[in-house]
N, C-alpha and C positions, 0 to 999 in steps of 0.2 A: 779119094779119101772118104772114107763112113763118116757122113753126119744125120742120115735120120735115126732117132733115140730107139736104141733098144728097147725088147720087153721092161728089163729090170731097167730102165731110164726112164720109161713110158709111167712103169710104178710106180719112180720115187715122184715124179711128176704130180701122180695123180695123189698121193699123197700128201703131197704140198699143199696143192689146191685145197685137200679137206681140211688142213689147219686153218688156211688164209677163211675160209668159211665157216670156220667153229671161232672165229676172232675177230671183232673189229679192232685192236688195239694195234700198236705196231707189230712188224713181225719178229723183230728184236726180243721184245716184251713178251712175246706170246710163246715164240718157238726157239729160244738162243740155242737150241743143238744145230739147227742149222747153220747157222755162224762157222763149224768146224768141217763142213762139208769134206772140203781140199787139204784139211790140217791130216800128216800122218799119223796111223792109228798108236802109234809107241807115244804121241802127246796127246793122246783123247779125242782124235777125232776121228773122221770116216773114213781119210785115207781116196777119198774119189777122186775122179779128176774134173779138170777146168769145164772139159763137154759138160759135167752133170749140174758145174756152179753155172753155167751158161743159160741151161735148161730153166733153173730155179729162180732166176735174176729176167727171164723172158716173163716167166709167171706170175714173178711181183710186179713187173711192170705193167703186160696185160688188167692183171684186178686190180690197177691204180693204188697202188699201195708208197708210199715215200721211200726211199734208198735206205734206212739203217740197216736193210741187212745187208747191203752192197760195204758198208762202212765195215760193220762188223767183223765180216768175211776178210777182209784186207789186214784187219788186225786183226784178228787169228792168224791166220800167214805172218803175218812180222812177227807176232811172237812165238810163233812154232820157229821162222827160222832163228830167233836170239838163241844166246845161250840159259841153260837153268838159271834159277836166280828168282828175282822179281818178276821177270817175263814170264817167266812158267806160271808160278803165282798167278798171277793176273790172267793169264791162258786158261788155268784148271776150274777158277772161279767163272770166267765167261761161261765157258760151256756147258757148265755146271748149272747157271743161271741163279751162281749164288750171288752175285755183285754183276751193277750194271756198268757199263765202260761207254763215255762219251768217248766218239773220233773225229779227230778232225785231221783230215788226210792236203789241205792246201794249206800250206807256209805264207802267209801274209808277204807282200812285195818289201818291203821292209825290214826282212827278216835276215840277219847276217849267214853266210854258210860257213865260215868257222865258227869251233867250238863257241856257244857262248848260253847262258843259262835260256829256260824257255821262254817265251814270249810272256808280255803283261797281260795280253788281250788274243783272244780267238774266239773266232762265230762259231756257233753250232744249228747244223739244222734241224738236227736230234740227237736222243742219248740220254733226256733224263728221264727217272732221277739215275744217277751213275753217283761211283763211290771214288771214279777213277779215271783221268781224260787220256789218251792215246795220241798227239799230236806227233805230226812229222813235220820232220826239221828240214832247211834247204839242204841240200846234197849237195857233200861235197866233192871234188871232181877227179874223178879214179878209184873211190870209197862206196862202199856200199850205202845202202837205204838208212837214214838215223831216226830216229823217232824220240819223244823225250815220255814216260810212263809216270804222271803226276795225279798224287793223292787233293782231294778234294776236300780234305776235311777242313783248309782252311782257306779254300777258297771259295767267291760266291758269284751266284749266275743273276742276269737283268736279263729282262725281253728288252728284245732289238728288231729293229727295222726289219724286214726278213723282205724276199727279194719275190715279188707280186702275190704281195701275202702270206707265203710260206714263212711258217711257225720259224721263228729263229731264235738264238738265245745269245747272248755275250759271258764269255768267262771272263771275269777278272781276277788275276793271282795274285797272291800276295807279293811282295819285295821281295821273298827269303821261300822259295818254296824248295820240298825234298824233294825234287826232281830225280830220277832215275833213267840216263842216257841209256839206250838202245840200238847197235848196230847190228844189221841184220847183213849178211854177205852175199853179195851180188855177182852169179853163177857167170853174167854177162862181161864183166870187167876181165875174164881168162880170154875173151875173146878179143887176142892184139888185132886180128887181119880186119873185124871190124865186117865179116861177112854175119854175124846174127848166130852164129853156130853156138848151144850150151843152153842152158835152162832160162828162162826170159826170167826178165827183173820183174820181183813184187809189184812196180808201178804198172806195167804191162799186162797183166793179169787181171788189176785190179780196171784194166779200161777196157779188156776184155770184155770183161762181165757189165761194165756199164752200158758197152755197146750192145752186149743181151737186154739189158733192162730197157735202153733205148728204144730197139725193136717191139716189146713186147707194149711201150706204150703205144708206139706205132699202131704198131696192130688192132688196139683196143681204141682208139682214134679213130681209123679208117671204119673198124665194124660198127662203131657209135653213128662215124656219117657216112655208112651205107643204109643202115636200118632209118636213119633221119631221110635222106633221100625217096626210099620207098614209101614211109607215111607221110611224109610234109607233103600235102596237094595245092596245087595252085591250079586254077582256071580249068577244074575239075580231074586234072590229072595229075600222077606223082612229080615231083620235081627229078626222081631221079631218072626220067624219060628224056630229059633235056640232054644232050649232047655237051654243052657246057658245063654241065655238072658230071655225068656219067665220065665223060673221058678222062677227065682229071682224077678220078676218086682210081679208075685201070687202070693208071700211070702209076700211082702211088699203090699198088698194091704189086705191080711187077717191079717197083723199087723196094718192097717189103720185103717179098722170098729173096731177093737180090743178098741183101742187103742179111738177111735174116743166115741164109746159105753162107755167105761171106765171114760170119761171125762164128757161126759152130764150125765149119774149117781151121779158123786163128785158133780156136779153142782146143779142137783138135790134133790140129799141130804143136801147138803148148805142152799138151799131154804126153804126144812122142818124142819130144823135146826131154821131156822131166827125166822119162823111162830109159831114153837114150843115156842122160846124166848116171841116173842109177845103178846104168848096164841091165835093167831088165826085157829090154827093147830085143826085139824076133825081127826074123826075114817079112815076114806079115806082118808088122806094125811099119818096117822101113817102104813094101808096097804101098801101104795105106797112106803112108805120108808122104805120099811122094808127091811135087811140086815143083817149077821153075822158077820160082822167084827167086830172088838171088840179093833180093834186099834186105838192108839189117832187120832184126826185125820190130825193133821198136819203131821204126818208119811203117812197117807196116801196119803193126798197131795204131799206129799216130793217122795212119791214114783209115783204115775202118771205123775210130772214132767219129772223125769229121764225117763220113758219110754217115754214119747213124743219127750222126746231132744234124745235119739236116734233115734227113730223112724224117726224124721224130717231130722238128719244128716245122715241118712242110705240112705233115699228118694232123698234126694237134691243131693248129692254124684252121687247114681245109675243114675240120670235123666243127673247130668254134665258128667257123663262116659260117657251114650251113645249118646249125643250130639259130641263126638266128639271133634277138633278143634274148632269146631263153640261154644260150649258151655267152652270154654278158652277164646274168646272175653266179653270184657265191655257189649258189647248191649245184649248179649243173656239172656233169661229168667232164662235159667238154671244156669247161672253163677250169676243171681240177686236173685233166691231163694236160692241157698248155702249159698251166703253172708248171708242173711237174719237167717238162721239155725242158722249158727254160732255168729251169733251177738247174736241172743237171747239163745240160750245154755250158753253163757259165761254170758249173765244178769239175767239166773235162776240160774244157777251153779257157783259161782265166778271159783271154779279147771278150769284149761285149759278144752277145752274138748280132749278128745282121737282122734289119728289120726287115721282116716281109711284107713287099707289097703287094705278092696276090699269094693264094692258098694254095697256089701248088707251082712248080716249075718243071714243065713239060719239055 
């Protein structure tokens, strides 16, 4: 299967990068046409596939950037698949970047999965200011994706605890809000035999691309504590001549392409998935995607996840080790890409994640 990026992947790439660098604000805030990357061009978007959101989602994670566009992109997808209505509404203005749209994509453990109005209370880890919050509801079982689409104007945000420091906020909604239920139809539920075959669920896509984001913090970890490795000198020589260090930093970087490979495959598969749905799928897309695995495939989504969120929290760890002191301060990179690990490990995995007690596991 093709997963290194074509020219025109290579481009929108490198064009990404030069927003993320004409910007320090979010990238939400900065660039909401990206948001529609994967939405079809008939509702305003780009009409790409999962490969390219994969690609963009490696990129924000690399320049340490926080997940709203991972958020946002999810909901675009839900409301590209709703019906017209509200949903569109709410779609034509994201993209537009005329109204902001807070998301919040985990359902609180408490949260009933029959019908019942939206929640009093939801954390945000970003999104404002927003006009408009996106929350998804538990799922109910044989039913597609439900989401509830609630106006803000009467409702109000507090800062909240946020999870090792990361910026969080709390909604609290009124008694009586005008909530606007949203079910999006899930291409997966045609599939009785239960073999994966048919377009992957919203939620699948959406971990997808977490596990791009994953990788790319990854990445930006390990090249933070390689470059630490080569300057830090102890006893007149670099630290990264130690065998104790060097070996571990080549484990974790043959677990990066691993892992990095492994994620533009799912994505790609995704894509011949969609096109197969579509009927626009060739004899050369069916070569290209061809594989034995033979598991649903939300298992295997479920399982690329958890290798990324280790992988990220093995990375991020090894890179805060050998920072040092310096990488125990607020300002350092390395202490802002750990936070970043573990915020999103615990938004793909509700379990705690595991404490590490060494920086890398060989």
């Amino acid at each position: 299967m093709l997963t290194e990026p074509t020219a025109a992947q290579r481009e929108l790439v490198t064009e990404f990068r030069r927003d993320l660098a004409t910007s320090q604000d979010a990238v939400a805030s900065a660039v909401p046409r990206w948001a529609g990357l994967t939405v079809p061009a008939a509702r305003g978007g780009h009409a790409l596939g999962q490969l390219e959101a994969v690609l963009v989602a490696e990129e924000t994670g690399r320049a340490g950037r926080d997940g709203t566009l991972l958020d946002l992109t999810a909901a675009a997808e839900a409301l590209a698949a709703a019906d017209e209505g509200p949903a569109a509404d709410a779609l034509r203005d994201l993209l537009a970047g005329r109204a902001g749209l807070a998301v919040s994509l985990c359902p609180g453990p408490d949260e009933r999965a029959e019908e019942a109005p939206p929640p009093r209370h939801r954390d945000f880890v970003s999104g404002l200011p927003a006009t408009a919050a996106l929350l998804r509801l538990p799922r109910i079982p044989g039913g597609g994706e439900r989401f509830a689409l609630v106006p803000l104007h009467a409702a109000s945000w507090r800062p909240h605890a946020g999870l090792h420091a990361e910026p969080r906020h709390r909604l609290d909604l009124p008694a009586r809000t005008a909530a606007r239920h949203i079910t999006t139809g899930d291409p997966l539920t045609r599939d009785s035999a239960g073999t994966g075959d048919g377009t992957p669920a919203l939620a699948d896509l959406d971990g997808i691309r977490r596990a791009g984001y994953l990788c790319g913090l990854a990445e930006a970890a390990v090249d933070a504590a390689v470059r630490r490795a080569r300057d830090r000198r102890q006893f007149g020589t670099p630290i990264g001549r130690h065998q104790a260090v060097v070996f571990p930093l080549a484990a974790l970087t043959a677990r990066l392409h691993a892992a990095r490979l492994l994620t533009r495959c799912t994505a790609a598969l995704a894509d011949h998935r969609a096109r197969l749905d579509d009927g626009s799928s060739n004899a050369k897309d069916a070569k290209d995607a061809d594989d034995t695995d033979e598991r649903p495939f939300a298992e295997r989504v479920a399982d690329l996840v958890r290798h990324t969120t280790d992988l990220a929290l093995d990375a991020t760890w090894c890179g805060l080790h050998l920072h040092g002191a310096q990488g125990l301060t607020e300002q350092s990179p390395a202490q802002l890409l750990y936070r970043r690990a573990l915020l999103h490990t615990a938004l793909a995995r509700p379990a705690p994640p595991p404490v590490r007690a060494a920086y890398s596991r060989t």
